[in-house]
C-alpha positions as CSV (number, residue, x, y, z in Angstrom):
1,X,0.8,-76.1,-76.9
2,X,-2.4,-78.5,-76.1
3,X,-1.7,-82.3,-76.0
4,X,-3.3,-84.0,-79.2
5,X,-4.0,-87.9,-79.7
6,X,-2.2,-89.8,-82.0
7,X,-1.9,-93.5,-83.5
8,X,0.9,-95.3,-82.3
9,X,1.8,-99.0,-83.4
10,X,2.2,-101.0,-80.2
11,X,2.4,-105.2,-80.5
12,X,1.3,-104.6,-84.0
13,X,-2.1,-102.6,-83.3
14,X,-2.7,-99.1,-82.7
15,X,-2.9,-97.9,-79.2
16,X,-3.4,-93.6,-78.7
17,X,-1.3,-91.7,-76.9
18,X,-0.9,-88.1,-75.8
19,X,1.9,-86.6,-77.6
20,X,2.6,-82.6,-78.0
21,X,1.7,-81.6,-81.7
22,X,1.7,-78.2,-83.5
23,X,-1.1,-79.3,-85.9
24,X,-4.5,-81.4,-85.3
25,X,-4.1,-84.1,-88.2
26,X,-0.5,-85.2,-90.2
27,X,-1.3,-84.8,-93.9
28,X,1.5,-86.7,-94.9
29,X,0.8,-90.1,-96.3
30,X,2.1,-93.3,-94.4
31,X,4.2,-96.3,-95.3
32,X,3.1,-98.5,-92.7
33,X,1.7,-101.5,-93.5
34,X,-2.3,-101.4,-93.2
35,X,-4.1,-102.0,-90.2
36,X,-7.2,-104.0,-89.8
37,X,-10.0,-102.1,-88.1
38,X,-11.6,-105.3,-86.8
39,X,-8.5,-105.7,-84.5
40,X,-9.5,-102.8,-82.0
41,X,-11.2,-104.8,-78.7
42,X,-12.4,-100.8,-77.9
43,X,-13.6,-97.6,-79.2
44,X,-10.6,-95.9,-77.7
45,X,-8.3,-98.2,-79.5
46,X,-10.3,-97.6,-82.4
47,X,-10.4,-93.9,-82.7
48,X,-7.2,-92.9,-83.0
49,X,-7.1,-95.5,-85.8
50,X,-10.1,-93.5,-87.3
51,X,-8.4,-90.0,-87.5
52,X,-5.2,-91.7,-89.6
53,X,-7.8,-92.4,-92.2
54,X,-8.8,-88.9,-92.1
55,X,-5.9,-86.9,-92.4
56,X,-6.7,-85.9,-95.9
57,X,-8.3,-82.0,-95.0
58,X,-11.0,-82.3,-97.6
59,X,-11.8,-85.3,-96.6
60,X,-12.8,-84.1,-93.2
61,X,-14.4,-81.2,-94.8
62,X,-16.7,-82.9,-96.3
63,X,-17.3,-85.4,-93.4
64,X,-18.3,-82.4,-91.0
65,X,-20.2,-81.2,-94.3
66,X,-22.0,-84.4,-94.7
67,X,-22.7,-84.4,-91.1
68,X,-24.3,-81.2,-90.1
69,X,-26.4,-81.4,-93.1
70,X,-27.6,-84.9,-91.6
71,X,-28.5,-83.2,-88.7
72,X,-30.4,-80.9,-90.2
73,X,-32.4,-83.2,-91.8
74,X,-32.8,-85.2,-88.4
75,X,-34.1,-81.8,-87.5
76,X,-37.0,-81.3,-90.5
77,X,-37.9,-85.4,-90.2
78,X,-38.7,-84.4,-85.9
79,X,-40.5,-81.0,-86.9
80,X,-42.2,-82.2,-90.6
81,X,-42.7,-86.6,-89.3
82,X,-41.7,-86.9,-93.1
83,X,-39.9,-90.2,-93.4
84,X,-38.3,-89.1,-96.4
85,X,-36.1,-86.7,-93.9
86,X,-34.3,-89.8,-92.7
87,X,-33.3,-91.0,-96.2
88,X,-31.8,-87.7,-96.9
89,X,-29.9,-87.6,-93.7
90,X,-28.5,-91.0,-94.5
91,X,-27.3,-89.4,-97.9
92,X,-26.0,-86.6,-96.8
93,X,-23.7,-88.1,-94.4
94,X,-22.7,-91.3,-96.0
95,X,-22.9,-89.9,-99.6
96,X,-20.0,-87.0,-98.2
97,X,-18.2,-89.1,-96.2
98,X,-18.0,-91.5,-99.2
99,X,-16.8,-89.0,-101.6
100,X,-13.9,-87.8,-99.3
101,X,-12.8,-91.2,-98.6
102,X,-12.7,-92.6,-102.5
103,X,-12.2,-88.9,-104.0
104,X,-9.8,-87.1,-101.7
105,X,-8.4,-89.8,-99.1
106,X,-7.9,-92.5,-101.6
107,X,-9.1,-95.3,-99.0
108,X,-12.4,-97.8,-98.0
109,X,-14.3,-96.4,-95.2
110,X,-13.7,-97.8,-92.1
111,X,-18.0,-97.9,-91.6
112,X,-17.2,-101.1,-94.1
113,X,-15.5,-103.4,-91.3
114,X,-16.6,-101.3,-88.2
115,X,-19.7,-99.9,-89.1
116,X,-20.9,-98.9,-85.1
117,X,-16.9,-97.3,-84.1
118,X,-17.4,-95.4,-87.5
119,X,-20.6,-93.7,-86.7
120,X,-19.1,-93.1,-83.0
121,X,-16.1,-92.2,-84.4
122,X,-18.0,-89.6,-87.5
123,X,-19.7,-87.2,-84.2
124,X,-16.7,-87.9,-81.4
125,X,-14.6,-85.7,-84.6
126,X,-17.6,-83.8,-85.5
127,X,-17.5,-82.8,-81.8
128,X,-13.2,-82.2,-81.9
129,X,-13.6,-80.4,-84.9
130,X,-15.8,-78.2,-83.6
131,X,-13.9,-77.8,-79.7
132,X,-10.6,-77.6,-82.5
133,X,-8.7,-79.9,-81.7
134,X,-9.4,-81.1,-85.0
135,X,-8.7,-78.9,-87.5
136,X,-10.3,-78.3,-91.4
């Protein structure tokens, strides 16, 4: 069994900790009372934050979705210098990662309060889900 990282509450924010899990993401939905993402002093504080808001598995689908697509377009806007490549990267990723969050997830996008850890935090679990240790 491979260690996993997982949101705890410590003093009222979350801090990550490694802790033994059977499965990448908890799809159960939590009681706890909501956290604000402007609290974090640190992307590391932040990103185990991040996956709790992602444990819907469509939701994550469609974020990895979004974001390979955006790096596809990334690629045509280097090889075609067609400005219009960078708008349709923007809408690919944003425009899936929206329609998980409000569709499938039922919450706001962190990207609303912490726009820079949410772009970090979109590629470091593109990267996990594609090393698994984030599943979809």
């Amino acid at each position: 069994m491979e260690t996993r990282w997982q949101a705890t509450p410590l003093n009222g924010n979350m801090a990550s900790s490694p802790e033994p899990r059977r499965n990448a993401m908890n799809t159960t939905t939590s009681t706890a009372p909501p956290v604000d993402p402007t609290a974090f002093k640190t992307f590391a504080q932040f990103y185990p934050f991040y996956l709790t808001e992602h444990s819907n598995i469509t939701c994550r689908r469609l974020h990895f979705a979004g974001s390979t697509l955006s790096l596809v377009c990334l690629a045509l806007l280097i090889v075609t210098r067609s400005p219009w490549w960078l708008l349709a990267g923007l809408l690919c990723g944003y425009g899936f990662a929206w329609i998980g969050h409000f569709g499938f997830e039922k919450n706001k996008p962190a990207s609303f309060k912490r726009p820079l850890y949410s772009f970090m935090g979109d590629w470091v679990m593109y990267k996990d889900i594609w090393t698994g240790k984030v599943r979809i």
